[in-house]
Biopython code that builds the backbone (N, CA, C, O; Angstrom):
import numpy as np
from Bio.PDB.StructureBuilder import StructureBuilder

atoms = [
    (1, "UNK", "N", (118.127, 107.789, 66.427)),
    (1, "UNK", "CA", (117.991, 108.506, 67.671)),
    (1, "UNK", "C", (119.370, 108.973, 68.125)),
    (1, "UNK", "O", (120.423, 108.338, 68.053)),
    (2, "UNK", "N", (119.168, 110.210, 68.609)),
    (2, "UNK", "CA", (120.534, 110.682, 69.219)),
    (2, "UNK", "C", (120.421, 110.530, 70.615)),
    (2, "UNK", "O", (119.301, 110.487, 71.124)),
    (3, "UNK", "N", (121.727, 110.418, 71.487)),
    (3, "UNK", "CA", (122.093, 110.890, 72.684)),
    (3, "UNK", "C", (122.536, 111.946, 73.457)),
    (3, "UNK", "O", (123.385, 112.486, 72.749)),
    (4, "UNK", "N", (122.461, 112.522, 74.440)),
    (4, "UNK", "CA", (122.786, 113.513, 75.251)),
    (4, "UNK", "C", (123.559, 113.058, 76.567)),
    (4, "UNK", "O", (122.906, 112.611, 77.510)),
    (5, "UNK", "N", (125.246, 113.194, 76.655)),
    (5, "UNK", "CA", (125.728, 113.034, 78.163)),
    (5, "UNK", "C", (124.967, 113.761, 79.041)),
    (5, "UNK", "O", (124.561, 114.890, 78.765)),
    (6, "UNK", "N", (124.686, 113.059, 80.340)),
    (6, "UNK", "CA", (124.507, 113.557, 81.436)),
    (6, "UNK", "C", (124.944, 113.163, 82.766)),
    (6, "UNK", "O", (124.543, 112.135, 83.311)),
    (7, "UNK", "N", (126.073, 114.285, 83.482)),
    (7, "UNK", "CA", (127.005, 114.122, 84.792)),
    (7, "UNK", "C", (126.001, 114.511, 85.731)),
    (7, "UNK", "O", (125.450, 115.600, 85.569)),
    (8, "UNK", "N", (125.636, 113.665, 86.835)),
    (8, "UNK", "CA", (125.782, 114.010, 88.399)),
    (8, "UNK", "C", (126.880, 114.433, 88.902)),
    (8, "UNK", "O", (127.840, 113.893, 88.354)),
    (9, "UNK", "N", (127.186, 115.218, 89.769)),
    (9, "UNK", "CA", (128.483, 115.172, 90.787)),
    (9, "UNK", "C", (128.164, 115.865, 92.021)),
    (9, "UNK", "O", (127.663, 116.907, 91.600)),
    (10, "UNK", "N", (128.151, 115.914, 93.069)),
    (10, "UNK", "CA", (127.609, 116.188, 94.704)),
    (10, "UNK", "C", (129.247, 116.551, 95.023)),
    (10, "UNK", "O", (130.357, 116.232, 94.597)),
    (11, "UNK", "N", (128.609, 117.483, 96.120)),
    (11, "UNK", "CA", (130.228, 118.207, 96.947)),
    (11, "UNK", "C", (130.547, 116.548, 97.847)),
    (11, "UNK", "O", (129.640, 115.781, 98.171)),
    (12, "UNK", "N", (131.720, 116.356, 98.051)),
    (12, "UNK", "CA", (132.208, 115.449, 98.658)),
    (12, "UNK", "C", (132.122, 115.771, 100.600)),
    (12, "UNK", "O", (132.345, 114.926, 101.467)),
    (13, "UNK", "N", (131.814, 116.931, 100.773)),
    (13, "UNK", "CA", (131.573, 117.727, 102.080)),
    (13, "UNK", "C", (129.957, 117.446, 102.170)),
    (13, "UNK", "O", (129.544, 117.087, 103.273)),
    (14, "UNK", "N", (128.975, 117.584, 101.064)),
    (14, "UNK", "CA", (127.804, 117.229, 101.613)),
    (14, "UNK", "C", (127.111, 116.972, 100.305)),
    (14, "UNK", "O", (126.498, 117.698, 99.524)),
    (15, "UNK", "N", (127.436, 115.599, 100.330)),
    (15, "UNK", "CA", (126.581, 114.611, 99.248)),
    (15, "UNK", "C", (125.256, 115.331, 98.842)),
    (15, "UNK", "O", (125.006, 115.843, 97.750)),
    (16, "UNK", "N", (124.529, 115.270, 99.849)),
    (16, "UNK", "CA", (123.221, 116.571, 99.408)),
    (16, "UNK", "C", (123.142, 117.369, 98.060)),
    (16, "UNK", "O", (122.283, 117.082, 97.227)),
    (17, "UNK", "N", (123.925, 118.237, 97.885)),
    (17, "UNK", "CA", (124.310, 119.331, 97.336)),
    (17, "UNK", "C", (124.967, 118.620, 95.984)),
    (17, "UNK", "O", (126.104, 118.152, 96.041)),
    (18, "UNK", "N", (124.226, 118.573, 94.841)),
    (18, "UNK", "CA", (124.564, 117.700, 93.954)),
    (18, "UNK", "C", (124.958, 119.440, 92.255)),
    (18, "UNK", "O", (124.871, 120.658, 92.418)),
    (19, "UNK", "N", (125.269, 118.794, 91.181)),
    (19, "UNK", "CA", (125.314, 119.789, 90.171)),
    (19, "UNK", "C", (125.008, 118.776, 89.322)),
    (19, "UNK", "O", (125.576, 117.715, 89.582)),
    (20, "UNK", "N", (124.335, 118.783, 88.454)),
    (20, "UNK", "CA", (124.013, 118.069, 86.650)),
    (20, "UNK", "C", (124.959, 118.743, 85.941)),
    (20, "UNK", "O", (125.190, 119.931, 86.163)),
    (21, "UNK", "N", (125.506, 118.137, 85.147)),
    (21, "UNK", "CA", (126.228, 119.013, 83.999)),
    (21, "UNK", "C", (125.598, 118.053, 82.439)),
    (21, "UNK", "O", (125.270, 116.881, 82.251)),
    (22, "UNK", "N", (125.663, 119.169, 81.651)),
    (22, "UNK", "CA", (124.909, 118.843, 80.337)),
    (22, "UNK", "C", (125.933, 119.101, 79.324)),
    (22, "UNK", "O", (126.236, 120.222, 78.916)),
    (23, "UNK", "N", (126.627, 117.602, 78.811)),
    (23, "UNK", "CA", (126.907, 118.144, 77.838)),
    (23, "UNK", "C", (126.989, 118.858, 76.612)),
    (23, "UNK", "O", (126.035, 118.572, 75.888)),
    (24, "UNK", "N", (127.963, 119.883, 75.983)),
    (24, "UNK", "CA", (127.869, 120.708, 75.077)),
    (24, "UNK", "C", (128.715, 120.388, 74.065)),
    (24, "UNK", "O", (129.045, 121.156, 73.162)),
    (25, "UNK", "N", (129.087, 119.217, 74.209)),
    (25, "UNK", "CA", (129.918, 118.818, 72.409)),
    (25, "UNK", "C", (128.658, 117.964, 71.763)),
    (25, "UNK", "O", (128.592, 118.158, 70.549)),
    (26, "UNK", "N", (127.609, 117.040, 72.280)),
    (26, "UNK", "CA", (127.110, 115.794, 71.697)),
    (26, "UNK", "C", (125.780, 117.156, 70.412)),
    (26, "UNK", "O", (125.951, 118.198, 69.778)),
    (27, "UNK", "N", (124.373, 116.008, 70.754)),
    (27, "UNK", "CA", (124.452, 114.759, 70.847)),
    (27, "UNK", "C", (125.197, 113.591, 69.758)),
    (27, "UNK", "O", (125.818, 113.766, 68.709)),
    (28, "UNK", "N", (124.906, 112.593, 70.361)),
    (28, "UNK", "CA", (126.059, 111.587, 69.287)),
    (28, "UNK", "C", (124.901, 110.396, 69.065)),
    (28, "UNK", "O", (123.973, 109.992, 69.766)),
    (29, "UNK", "N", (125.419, 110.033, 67.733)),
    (29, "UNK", "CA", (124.325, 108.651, 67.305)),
    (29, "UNK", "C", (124.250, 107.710, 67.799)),
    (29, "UNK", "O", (123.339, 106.941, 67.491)),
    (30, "UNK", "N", (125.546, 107.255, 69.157)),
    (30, "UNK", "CA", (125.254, 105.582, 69.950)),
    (30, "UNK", "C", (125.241, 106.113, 71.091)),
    (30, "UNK", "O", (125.179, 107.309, 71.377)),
    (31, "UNK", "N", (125.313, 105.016, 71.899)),
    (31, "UNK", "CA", (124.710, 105.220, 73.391)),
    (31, "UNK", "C", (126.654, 104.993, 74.000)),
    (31, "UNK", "O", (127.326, 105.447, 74.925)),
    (32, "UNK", "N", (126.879, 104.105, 72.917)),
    (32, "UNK", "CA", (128.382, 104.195, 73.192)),
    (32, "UNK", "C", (129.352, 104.732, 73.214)),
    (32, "UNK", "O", (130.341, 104.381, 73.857)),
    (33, "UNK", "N", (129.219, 106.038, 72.259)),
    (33, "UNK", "CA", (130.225, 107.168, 72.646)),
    (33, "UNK", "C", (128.987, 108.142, 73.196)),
    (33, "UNK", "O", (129.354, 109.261, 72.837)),
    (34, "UNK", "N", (127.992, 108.260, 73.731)),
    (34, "UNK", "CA", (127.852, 108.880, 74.651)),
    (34, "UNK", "C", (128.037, 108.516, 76.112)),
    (34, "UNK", "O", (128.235, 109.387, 76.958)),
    (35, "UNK", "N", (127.969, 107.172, 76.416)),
    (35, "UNK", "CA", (128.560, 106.525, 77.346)),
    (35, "UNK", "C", (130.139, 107.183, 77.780)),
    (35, "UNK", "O", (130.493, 107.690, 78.844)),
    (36, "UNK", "N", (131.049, 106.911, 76.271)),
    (36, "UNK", "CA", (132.538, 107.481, 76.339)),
    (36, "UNK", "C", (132.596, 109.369, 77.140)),
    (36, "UNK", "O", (133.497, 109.900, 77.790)),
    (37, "UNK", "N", (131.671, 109.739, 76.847)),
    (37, "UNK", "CA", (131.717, 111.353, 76.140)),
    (37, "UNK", "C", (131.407, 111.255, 78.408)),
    (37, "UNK", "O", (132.060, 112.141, 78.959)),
    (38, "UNK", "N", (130.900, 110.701, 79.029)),
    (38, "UNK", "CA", (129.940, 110.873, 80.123)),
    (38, "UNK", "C", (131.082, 110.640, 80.954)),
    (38, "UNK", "O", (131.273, 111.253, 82.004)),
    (39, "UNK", "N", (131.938, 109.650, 80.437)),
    (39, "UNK", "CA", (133.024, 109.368, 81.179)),
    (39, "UNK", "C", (134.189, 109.996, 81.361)),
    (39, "UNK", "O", (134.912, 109.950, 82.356)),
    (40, "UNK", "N", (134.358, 110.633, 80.285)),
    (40, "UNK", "CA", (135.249, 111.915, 79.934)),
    (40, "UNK", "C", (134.777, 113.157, 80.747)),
    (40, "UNK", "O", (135.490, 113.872, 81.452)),
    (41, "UNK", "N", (133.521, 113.271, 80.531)),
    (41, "UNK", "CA", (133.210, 114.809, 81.815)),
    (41, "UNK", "C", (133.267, 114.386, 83.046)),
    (41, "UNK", "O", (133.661, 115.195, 83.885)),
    (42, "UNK", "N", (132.890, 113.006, 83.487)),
    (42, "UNK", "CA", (133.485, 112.819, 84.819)),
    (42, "UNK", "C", (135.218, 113.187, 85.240)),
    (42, "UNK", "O", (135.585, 114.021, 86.068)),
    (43, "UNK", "N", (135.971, 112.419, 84.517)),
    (43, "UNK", "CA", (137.039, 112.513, 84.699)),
    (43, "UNK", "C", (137.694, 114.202, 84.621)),
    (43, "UNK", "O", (138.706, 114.379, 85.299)),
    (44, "UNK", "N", (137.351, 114.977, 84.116)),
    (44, "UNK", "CA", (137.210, 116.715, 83.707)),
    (44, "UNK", "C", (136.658, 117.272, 85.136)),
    (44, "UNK", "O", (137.201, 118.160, 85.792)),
    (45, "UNK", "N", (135.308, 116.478, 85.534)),
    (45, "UNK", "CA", (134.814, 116.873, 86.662)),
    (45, "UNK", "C", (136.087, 116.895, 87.889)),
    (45, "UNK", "O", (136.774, 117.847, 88.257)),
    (46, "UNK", "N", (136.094, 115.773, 88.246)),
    (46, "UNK", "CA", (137.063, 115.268, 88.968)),
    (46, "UNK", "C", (138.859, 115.738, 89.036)),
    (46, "UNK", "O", (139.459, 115.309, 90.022)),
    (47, "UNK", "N", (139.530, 116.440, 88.197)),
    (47, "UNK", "CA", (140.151, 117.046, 87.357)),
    (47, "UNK", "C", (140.318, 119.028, 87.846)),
    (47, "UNK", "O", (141.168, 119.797, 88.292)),
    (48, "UNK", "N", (138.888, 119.044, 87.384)),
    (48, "UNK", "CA", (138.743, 120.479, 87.631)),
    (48, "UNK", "C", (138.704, 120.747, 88.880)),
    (48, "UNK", "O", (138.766, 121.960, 89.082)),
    (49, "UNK", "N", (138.612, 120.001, 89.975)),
    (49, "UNK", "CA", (137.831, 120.759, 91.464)),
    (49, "UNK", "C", (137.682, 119.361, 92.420)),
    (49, "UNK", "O", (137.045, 118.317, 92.280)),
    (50, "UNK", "N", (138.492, 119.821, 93.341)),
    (50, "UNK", "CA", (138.661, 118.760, 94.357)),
    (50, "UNK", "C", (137.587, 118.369, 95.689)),
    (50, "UNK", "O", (137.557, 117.406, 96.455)),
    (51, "UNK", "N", (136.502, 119.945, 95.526)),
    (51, "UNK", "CA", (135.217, 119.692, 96.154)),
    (51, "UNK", "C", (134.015, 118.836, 95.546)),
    (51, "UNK", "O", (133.113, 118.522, 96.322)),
    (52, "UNK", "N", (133.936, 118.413, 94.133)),
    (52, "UNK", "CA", (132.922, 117.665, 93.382)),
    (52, "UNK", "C", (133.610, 116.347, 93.213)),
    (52, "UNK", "O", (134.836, 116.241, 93.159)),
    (53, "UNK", "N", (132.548, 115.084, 93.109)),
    (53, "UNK", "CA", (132.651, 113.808, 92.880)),
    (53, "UNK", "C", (131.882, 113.436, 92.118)),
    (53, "UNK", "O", (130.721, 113.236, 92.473)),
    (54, "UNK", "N", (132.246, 113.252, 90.978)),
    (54, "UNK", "CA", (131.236, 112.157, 90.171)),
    (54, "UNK", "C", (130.264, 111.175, 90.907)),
    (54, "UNK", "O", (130.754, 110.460, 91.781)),
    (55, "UNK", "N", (128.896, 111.077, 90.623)),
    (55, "UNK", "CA", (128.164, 110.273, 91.294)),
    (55, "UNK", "C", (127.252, 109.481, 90.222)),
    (55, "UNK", "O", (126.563, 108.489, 90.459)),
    (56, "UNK", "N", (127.374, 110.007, 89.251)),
    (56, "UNK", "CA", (126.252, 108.862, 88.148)),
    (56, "UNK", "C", (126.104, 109.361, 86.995)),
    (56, "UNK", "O", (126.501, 110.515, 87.163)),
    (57, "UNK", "N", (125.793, 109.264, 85.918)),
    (57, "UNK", "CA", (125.595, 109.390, 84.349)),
    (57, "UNK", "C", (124.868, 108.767, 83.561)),
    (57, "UNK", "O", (124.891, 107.568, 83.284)),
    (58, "UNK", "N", (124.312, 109.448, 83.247)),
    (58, "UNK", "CA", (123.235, 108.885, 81.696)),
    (58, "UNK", "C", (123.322, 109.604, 80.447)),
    (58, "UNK", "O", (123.701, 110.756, 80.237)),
    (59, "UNK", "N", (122.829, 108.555, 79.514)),
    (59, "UNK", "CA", (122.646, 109.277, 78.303)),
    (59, "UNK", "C", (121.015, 109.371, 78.198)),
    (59, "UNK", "O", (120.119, 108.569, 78.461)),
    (60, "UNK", "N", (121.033, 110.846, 77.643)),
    (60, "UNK", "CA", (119.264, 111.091, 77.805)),
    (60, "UNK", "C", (118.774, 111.005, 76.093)),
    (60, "UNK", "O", (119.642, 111.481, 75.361)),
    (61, "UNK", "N", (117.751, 110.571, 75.483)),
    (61, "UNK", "CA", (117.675, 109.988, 74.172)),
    (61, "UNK", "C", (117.082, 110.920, 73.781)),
    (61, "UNK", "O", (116.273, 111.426, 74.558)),
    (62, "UNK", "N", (117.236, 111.437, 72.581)),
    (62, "UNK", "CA", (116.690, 112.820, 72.323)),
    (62, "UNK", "C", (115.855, 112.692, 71.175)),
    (62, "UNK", "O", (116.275, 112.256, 70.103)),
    (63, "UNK", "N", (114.460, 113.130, 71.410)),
    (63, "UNK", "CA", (113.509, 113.058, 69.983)),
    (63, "UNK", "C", (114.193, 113.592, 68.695)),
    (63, "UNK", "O", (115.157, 114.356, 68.645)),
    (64, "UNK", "N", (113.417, 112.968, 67.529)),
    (64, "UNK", "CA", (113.779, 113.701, 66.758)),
    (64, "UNK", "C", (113.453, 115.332, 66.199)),
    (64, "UNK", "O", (112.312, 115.787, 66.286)),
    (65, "UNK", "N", (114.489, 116.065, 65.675)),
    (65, "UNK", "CA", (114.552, 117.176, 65.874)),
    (65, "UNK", "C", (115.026, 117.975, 67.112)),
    (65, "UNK", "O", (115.032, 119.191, 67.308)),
    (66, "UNK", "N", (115.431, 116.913, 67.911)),
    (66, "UNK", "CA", (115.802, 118.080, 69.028)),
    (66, "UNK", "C", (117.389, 117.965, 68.998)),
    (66, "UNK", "O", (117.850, 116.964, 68.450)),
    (67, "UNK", "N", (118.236, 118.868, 69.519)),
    (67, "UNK", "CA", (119.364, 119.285, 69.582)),
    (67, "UNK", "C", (120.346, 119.045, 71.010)),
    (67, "UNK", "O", (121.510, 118.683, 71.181)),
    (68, "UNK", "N", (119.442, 119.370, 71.740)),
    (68, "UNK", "CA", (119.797, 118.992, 73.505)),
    (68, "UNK", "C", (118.478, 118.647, 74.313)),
    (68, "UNK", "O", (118.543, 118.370, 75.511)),
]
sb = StructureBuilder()
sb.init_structure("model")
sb.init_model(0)
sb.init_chain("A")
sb.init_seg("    ")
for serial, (resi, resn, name, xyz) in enumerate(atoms, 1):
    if name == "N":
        sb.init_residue(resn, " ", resi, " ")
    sb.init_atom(name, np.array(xyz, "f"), 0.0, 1.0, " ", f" {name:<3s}", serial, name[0])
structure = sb.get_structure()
């Protein structure tokens, strides 16, 4: 089974107002470097733009045959 990163991040002005970001390097064969890979777009998140905050992450498990 493969994995897929997946970022939450909400404007820090109004938590409400959230963005998903999907990663586009994976998926990857453990949950552990997709774990790594989730933590890395946070930190990118956080990085890029001083209005977004990381708020949560998963790895989403991807059937077989699928790609994202």
């Amino acid at each position: 089974m493969m994995f897929k990163a997946i970022l939450l991040a909400c404007a820090i002005a109004d938590p409400t107002q959230c963005i998903e970001f999907h990663d586009v390097r994976g998926p990857y064969p453990t949950q552990k470097e997709c774990k790594e890979r989730a933590f890395e777009m946070a930190r990118d998140v956080g990085e890029m733009t001083n209005t977004l905050m990381p708020m949560s992450w998963r790895c989403q498990p991807l059937k077989e045959g699928m790609l994202s």
